[in-house]
C-alpha positions as CSV (number, residue, x, y, z in Angstrom):
1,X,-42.0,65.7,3.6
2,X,-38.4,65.2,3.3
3,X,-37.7,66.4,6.2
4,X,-40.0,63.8,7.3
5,X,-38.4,60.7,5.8
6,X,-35.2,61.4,7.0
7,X,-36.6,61.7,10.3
8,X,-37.8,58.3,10.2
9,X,-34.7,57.3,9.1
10,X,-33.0,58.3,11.9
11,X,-35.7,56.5,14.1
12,X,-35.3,53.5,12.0
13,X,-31.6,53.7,12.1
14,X,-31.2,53.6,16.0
15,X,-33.9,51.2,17.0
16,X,-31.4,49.1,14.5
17,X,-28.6,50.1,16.3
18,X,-30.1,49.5,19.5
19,X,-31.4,46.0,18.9
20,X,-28.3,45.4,17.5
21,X,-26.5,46.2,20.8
22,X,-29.1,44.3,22.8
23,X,-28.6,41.1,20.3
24,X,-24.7,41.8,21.2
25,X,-25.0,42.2,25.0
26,X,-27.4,38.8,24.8
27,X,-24.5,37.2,23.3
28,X,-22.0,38.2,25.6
29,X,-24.1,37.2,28.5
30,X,-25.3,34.1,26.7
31,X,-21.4,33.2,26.4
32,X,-20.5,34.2,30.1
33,X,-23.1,31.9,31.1
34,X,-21.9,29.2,28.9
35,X,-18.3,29.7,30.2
36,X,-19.5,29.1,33.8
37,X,-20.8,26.7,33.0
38,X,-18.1,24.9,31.1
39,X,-16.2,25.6,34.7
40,X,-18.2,23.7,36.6
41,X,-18.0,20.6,34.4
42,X,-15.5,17.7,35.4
43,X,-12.6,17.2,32.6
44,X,-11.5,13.8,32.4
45,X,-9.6,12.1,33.2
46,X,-9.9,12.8,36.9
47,X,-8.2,11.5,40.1
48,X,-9.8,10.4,43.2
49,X,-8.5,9.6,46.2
50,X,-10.7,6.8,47.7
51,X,-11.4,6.1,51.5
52,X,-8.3,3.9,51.9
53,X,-6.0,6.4,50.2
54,X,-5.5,5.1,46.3
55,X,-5.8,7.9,43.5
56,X,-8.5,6.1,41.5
57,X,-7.9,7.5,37.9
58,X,-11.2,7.7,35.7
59,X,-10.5,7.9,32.2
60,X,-13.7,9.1,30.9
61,X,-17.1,9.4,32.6
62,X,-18.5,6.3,33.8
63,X,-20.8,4.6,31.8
64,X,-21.5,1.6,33.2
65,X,-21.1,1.6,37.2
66,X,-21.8,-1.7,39.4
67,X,-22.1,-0.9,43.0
68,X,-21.0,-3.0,45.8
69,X,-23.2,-1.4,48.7
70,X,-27.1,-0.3,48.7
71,X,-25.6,3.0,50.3
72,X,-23.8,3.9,47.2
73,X,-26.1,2.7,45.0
74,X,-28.1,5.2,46.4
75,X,-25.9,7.8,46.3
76,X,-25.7,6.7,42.5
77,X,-29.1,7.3,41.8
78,X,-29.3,10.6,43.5
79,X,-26.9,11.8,41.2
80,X,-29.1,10.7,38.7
81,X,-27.1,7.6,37.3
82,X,-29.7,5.3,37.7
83,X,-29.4,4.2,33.7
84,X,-25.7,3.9,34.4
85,X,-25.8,1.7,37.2
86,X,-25.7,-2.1,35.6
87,X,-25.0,-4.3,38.9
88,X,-26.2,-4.2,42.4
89,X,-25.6,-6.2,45.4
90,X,-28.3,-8.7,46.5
91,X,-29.5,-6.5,49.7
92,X,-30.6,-3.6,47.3
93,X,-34.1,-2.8,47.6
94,X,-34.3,1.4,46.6
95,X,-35.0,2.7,44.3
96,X,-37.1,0.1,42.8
97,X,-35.5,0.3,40.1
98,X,-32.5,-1.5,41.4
99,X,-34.7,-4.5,41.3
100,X,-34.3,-4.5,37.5
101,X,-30.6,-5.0,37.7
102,X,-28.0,-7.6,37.4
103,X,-27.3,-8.6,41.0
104,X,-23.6,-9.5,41.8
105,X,-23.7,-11.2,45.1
106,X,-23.6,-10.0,49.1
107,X,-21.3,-10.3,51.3
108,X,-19.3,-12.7,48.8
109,X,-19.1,-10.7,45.5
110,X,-19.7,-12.7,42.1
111,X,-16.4,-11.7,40.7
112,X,-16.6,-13.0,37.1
113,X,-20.0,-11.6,36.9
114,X,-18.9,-8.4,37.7
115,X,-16.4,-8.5,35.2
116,X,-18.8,-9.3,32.8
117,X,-20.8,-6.3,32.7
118,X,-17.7,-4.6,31.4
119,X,-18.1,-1.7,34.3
120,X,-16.2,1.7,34.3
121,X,-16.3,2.1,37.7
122,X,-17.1,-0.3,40.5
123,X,-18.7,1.4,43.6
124,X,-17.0,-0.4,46.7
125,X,-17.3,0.9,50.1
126,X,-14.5,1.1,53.1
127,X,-16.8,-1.3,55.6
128,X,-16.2,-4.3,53.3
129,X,-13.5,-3.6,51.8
130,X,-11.0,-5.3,54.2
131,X,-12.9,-8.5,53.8
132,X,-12.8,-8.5,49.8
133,X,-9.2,-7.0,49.0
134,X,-8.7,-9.9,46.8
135,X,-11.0,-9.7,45.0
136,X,-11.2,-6.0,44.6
137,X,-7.4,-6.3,43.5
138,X,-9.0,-8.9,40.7
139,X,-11.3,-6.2,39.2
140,X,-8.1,-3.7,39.3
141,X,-6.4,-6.1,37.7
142,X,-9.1,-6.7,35.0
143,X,-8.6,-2.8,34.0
144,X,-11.2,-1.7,36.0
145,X,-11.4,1.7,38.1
146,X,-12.2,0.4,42.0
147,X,-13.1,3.3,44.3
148,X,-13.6,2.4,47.7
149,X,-16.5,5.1,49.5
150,X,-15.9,5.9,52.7
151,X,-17.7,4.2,55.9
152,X,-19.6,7.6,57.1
153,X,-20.0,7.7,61.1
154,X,-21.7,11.2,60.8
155,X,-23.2,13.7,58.4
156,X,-20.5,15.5,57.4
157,X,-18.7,11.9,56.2
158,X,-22.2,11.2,53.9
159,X,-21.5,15.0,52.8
160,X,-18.3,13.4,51.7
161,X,-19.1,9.7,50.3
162,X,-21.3,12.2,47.9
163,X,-18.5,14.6,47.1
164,X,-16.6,11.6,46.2
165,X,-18.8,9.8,43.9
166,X,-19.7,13.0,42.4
167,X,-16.2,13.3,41.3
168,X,-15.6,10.5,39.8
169,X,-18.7,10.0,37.6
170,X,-18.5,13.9,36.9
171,X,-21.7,15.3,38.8
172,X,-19.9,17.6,40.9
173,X,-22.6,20.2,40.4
174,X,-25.2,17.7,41.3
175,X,-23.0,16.6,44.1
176,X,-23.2,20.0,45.7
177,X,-27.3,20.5,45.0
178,X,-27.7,17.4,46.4
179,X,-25.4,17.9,50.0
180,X,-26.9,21.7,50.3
181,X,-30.8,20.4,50.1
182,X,-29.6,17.3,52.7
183,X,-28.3,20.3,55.1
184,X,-31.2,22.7,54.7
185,X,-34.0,20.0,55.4
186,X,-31.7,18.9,58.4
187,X,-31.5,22.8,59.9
188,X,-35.1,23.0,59.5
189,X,-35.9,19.4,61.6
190,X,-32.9,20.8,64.3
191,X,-34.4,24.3,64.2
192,X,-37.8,22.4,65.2
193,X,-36.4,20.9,68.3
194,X,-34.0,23.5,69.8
195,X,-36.7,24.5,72.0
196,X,-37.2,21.3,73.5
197,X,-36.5,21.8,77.3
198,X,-37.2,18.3,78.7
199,X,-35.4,15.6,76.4
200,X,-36.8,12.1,75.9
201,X,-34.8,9.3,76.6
202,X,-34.7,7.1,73.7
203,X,-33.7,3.0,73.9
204,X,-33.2,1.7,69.9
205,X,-33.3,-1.4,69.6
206,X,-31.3,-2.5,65.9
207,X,-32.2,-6.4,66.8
208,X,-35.4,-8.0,68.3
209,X,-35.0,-10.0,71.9
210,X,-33.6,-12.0,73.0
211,X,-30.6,-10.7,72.1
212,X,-31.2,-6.8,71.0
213,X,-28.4,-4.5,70.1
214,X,-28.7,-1.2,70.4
215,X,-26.5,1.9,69.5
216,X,-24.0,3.6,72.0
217,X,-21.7,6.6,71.7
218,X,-19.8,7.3,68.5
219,X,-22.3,5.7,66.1
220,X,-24.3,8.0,63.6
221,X,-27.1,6.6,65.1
222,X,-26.1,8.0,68.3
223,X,-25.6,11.6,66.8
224,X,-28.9,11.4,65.0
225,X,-31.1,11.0,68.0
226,X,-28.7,14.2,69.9
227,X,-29.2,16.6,67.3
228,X,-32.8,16.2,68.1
229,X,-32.2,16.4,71.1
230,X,-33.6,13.2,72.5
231,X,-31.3,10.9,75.2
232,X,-29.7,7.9,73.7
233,X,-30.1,5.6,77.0
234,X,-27.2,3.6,76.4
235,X,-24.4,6.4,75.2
236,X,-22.5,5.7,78.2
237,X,-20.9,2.8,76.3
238,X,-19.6,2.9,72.8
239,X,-20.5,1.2,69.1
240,X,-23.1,-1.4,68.9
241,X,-24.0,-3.0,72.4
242,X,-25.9,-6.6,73.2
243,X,-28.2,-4.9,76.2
244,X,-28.5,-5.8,79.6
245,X,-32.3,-5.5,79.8
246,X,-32.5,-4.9,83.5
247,X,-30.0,-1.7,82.8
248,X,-32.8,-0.7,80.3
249,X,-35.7,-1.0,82.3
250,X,-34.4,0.6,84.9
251,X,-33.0,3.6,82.9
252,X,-36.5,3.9,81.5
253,X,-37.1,5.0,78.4
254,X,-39.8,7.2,77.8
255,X,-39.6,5.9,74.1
256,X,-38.2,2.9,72.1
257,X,-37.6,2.9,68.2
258,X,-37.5,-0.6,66.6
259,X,-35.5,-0.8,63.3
260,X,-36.7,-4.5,62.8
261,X,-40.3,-4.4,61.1
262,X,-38.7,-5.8,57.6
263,X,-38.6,-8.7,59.2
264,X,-40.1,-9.2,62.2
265,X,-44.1,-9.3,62.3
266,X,-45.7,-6.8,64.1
267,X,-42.4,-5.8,66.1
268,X,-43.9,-2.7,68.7
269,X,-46.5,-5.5,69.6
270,X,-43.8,-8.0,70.9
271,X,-42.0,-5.1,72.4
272,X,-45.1,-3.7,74.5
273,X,-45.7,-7.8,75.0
274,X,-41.8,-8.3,76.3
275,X,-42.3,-9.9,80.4
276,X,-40.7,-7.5,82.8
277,X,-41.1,-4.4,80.9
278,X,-44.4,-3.6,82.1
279,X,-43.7,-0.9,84.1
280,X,-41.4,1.0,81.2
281,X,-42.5,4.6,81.0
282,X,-42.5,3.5,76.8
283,X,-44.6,0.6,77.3
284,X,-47.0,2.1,79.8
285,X,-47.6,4.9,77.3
286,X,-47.3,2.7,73.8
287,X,-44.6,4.8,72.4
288,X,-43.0,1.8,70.8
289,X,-42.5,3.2,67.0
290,X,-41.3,1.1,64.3
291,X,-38.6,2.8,61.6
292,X,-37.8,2.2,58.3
293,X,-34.2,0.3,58.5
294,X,-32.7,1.9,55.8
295,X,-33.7,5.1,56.1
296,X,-31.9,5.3,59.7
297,X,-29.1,3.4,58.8
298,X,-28.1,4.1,55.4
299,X,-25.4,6.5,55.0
300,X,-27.0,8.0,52.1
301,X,-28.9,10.5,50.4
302,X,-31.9,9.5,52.6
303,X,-30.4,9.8,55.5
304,X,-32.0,13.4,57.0
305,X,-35.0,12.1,56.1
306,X,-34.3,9.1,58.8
307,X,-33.3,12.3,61.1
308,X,-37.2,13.3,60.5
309,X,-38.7,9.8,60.4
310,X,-36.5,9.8,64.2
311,X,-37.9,13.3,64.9
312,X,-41.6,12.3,64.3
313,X,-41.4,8.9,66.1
314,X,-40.2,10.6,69.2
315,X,-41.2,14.2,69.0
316,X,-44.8,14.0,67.6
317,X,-46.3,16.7,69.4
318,X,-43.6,19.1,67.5
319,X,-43.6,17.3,64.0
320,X,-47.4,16.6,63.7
């Protein structure tokens, strides 16, 4: 019986021992993980260097942020800063949330309004920025951090107007979850189309007649529709382009995108309606589709999914 007992012991004594080494290793593995994590956080004060080359200093993380631009109000959110974000411009409409906050202006910013809110950080963006140095330079002067985003052109420019406000609120690690699920979803909508053979030809029109712009070469609208691989009919000029609607009709489109429906009533009707396009290879077939705006021309988180919205408009067959 002894013998017994002090067999049990021993038993007793190393299922102790080994718990006790499990509990340890737990530990350990519990404190590697907290020390990677600890990595990837941002220390502040921080330094960014914003689209027209100033090292914006951040202090601490933002807690109050009013953004200039419904593009980086966007990008805000994404990062998931909506309870941060206090002022919006007047043309922000998503999320619908932004319709709850303090709205400081368009094109002519509401400077002492702005100042009120008492920001951290004040989301400006490189496309406006020329127009409103002065008053940007007020809010610097006020003590408050200005960070000019970038104007992206293409995707890997929105990769960086992420980057950047990721830095300076301190969701780096949200930054890059949020520029790697943007690049999957836009390999899979790519992958879709490489085996397209015959490519559509595509006129966007970005303004209703009579006078309708459309997008030529070096425009992000431009490499949108070509990694698709549909024809952008009027990519043998460059930027934004007043048409020559002869040129168009006789370069044929077999599909035309309108970008106008927020505003203009029942836009792929007055498009299928237009005199002298009767015999468009779009019109003959009804493949006039109407796009959400700012889905296709926000440089923002949403951005692929105006790659898809694109995709689907002109590619239905693929993307049913």
């Amino acid at each position: 019986m002894k013998k017994l007992y002090s067999l049990l012991l021993i038993v007793l004594l190393t299922v102790g021992a080994l718990a006790g080494c499990a509990e340890k290793k737990d530990q350990v593995n519990e404190g590697n993980k907290a020390s990677v994590e600890k990595k990837t956080e941002v220390t502040f004060p921080v330094t960014v260097k914003d689209a027209l080359g100033n090292q914006v200093v951040l202090e601490k993380k933002p807690e109050k942020i009013v953004s200039l631009l419904p593009s980086n109000t966007e990008i805000a959110y994404s990062l998931g800063l909506g309870k941060e974000v206090v002022g919006v411009s007047d043309y922000d409409n998503y999320p619908e949330d932004v319709t709850k906050k303090e709205k400081i202006g368009g094109q002519d910013i509401n400077l002492e309004k702005i100042i009120s809110l008492k920001p951290n950080l004040v989301l400006a963006h490189a496309s406006s920025a020329h127009n409103s140095k002065e008053g940007l330079q007020q809010l610097k002067d006020a003590g408050i951090p200005v960070l000019v985003v970038n104007d992206a052109q293409n995707f890997e420019q929105v990769y960086d107007s992420i980057n950047m406000v990721g830095k300076a609120t301190g969701e780096t690690k949200k930054a890059d979850e949020i520029i790697k699920g943007m690049k999957d979803k836009l390999a899979e909508i790519i992958a879709k189309t490489k085996g397209i053979k015959e490519k559509k030809k595509v006129l966007v029109e970005v303004s209703p007649a009579p006078d309708i712009y459309t997008p030529g070469k070096k425009t992000f609208m431009d490499e949108m529709l070509s990694s698709i691989q549909a024809e952008n009919i009027a990519n043998d000029q460059e930027g934004w382009i007043k048409i020559d609607q002869e040129a168009m009709i006789k370069r044929n489109p077999d599909v035309i995108i309108t970008t106008y429906g927020y505003y203009v009533k029942n836009p792929a009707e007055q498009v299928l309606n237009r005199k002298g396009w009767e015999t468009v290879n779009a019109v003959k077939n009804k493949q006039v589709i109407d796009v959400d705006s700012d889905r296709v021309t926000r440089s923002g988180p949403r951005v692929v999914e105006g790659v898809e919205d694109l995709a689907k408009a002109i590619y239905p067959e693929i993307f049913k």
